[in-house]
N, C-alpha and C positions, 0 to 999 in steps of 0.2 A: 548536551554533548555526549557523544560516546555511539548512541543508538540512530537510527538512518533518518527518521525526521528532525532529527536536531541538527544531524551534520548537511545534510540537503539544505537546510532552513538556513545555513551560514552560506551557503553558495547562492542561495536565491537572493539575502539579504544583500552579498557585495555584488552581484549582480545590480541588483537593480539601483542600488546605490550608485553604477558606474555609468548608469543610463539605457541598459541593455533591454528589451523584452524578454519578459519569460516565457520558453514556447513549452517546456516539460521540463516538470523536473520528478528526481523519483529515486529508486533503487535497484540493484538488479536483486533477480532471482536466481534460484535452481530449482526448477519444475518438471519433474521428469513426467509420464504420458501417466503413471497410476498414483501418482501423488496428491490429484485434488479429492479421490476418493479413498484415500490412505483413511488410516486408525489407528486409536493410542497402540492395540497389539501388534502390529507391523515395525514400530519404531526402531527397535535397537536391529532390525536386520537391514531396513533401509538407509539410518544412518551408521551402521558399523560399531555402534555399542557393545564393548564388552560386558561382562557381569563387573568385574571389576570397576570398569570406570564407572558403570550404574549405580551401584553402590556406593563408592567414594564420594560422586558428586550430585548425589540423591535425583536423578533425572528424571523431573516428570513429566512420562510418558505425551501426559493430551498436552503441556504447554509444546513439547518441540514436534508433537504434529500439525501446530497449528504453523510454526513454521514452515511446514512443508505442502501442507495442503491448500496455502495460500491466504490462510487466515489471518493472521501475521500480517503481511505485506502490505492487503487493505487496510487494514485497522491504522496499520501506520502511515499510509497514504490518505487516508480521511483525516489524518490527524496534521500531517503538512497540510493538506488540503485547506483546511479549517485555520492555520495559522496566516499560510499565505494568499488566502483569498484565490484558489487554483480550483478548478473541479476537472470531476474524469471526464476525457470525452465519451467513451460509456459504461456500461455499468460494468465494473470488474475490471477495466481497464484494458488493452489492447494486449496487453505483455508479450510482444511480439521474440522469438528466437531472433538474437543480434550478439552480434562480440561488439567490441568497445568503437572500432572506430566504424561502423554502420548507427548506431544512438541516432547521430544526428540526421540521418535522412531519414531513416524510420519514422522519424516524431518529429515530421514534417506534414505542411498540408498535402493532401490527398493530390491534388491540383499541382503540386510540385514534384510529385511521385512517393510521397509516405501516407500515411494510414489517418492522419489525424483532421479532424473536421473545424478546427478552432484551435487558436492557441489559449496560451495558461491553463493545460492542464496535468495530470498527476498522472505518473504512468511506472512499469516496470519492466526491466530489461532481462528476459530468461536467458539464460547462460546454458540452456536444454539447447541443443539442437531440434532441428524441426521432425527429428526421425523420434523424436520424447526420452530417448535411451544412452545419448552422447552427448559431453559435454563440445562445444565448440571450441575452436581458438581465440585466444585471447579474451577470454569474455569477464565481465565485471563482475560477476559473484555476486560478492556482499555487500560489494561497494556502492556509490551513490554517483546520480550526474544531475547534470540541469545542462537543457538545451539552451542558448541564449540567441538572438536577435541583433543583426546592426546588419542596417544597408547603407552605412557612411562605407566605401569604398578604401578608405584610408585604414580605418582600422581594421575592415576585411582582410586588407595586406597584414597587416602587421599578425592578425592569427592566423593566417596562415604561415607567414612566417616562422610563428613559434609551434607550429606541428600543430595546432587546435583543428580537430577534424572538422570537416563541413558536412554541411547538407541542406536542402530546400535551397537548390539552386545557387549556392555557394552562400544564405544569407545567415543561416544557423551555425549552429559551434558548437561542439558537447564540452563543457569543462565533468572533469571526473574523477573522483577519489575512490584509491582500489580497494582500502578499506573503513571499517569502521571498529573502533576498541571497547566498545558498552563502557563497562564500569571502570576500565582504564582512565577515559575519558570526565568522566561523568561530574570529578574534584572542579574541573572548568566550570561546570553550568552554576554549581556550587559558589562559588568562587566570585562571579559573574551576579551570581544573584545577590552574595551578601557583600559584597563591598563595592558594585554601583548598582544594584536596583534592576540588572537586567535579568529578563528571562530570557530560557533559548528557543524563541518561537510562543507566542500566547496568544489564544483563540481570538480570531474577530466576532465583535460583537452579534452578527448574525450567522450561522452554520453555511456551510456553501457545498457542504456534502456528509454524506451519512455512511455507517459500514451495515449495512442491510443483512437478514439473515436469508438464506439460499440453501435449498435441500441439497445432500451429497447424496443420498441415495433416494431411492423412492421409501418415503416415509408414511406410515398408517395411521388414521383415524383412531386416537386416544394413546398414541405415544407422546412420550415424556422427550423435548429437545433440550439436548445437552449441552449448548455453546459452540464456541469457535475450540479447532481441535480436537472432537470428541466422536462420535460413530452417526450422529445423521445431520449436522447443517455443519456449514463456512458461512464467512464471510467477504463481501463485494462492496466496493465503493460505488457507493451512488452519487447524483448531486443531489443534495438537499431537497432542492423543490421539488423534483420527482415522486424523493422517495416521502415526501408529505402530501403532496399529492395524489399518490398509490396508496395511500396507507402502510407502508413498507415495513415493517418488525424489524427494528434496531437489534443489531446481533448482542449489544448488552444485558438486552430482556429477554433474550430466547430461553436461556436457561432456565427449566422446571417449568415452562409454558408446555400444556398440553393441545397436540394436533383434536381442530373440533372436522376435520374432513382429511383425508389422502392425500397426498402431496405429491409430485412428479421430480426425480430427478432434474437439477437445474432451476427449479421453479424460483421465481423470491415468495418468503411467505409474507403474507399481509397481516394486522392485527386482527382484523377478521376472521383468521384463520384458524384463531387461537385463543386458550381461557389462560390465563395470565395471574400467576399469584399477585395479589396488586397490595400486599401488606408487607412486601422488604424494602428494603431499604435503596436501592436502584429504582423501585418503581418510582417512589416516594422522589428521590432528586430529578427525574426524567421530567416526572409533573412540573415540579417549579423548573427543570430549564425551557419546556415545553411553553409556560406562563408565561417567562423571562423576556424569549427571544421571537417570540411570534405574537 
């Protein structure tokens, strides 16, 4: 609880508990147009850090650019993803410019006039407008939605009745919470785990998507990549099979792998691509989940 896969993961669970389809569910964003190629030194002027509060609350730099350069958002959508059996419709996800009550036709099929090729998948809502410099109205921030499904006609009435915005032809509904508290939160899952056993959201037995590593800039032959948040790669939610069938470089192992070729702007890199310290401790758990699950 507290953080957006957990609280998404309590709206997919009463969801479908209720009988509903899941057609997305996710978070929003704030992605402004230089953000996915942002860096740890840009930080305290794009988020408005004083020296003061940097200090105070020891802010590290690369964690709240990964925040912003969308590093973040995947990781924690491959990690719904992977609880609730959802994948992207593709890679990176759609993260269309929407305020709150557009969610639900946006992340509608294509065929009903949204963006998406399939339901059950993981997506995010930028709260950027489409000019990458303004924020929209009314838009969801930080908070979390899940699109849901019902063509019983009776309870179509009934949410609309209660304001439940539509979309896809009046058959979708966005429910949506405007925020999320981290570690306010967090006592719940606690809570939850030690006095009945539950977790909030725990991985399905087989992966059903991957946070892949993906160049932020053009990167060179025998550079050192530094993770998600840091000066040359992000990470993209993929679905699994792809990204095993690409050979795709999980953005976990990017860190301290060195470029064996040039890399392009936007590319995903592969492991191919790349000499990989294979004696820490990440490598080492990747192999037996690698064993484990395939």
């Amino acid at each position: 609880d507290g953080d957006q896969p957990g609280c998404t993961m309590h709206m997919v669970d009463w969801a479908r508990s209720l009988g509903f389809e899941i057609v997305a569910a996710g978070r929003g964003t704030i992605l402004y147009d230089d953000d996915a190629q942002g860096t740890p030194d840009t930080v305290p002027q794009r988020f408005g850090f004083s020296d003061e509060l940097i200090e105070r609350r020891t802010i590290n730099f690369k964690m709240f650019n990964s925040f912003r350069d969308g590093t973040k958002a995947n990781v924690e959508m491959t990690a719904l993803a992977n609880a609730a059996g959802l994948v992207p419709d593709v890679r990176g996800m759609h993260e269309p410019s929407v305020n709150i009550e557009e969610i639900a036709q946006a992340f509608s099929l294509q065929e009903e006039g949204g963006l998406l090729s399939q339901h059950g998948v993981v997506e995010l809502a930028n709260s950027v407008a489409a000019d990458g410099k303004s924020l929209l109205p009314n838009p969801l921030k930080m908070g979390v939605f899940c699109v849901i499904r019902t063509d019983h006609p009776f309870i179509q009435e009934d949410l609309q009745t209660y304001n439940v915005a539509p979309g896809g032809h009046n058959n979708n509904y966005v429910l949506w919470r405007p925020y999320h508290l981290v570690a306010v939160e967090a006592p719940i899952s606690i809570m939850n785990a030690v006095f009945y056993g539950q977790s909030t959201g725990s991985c399905l037995p087989t992966p059903t998507a991957e946070c892949v590593t993906v160049a932020k800039r053009h990167v060179e032959e025998g550079e050192l990549l530094d993770g998600g948040g840091g000066y040359t790669v992000l990470g993209h939610c993929e679905k699994a099979s792809v990204a095993r069938a690409e050979r795709l470089l999980p953005l976990g192992l990017s860190v301290g792998a060195r470029l064996k070729q040039d890399v392009a702007t936007g590319q995903a890199i592969t492991y191919d691509m790349v000499e990989l310290p294979t004696d820490s401790f990440i490598w080492k758990l990747r192999q037996v989940q690698d064993a484990t699950v395939w």
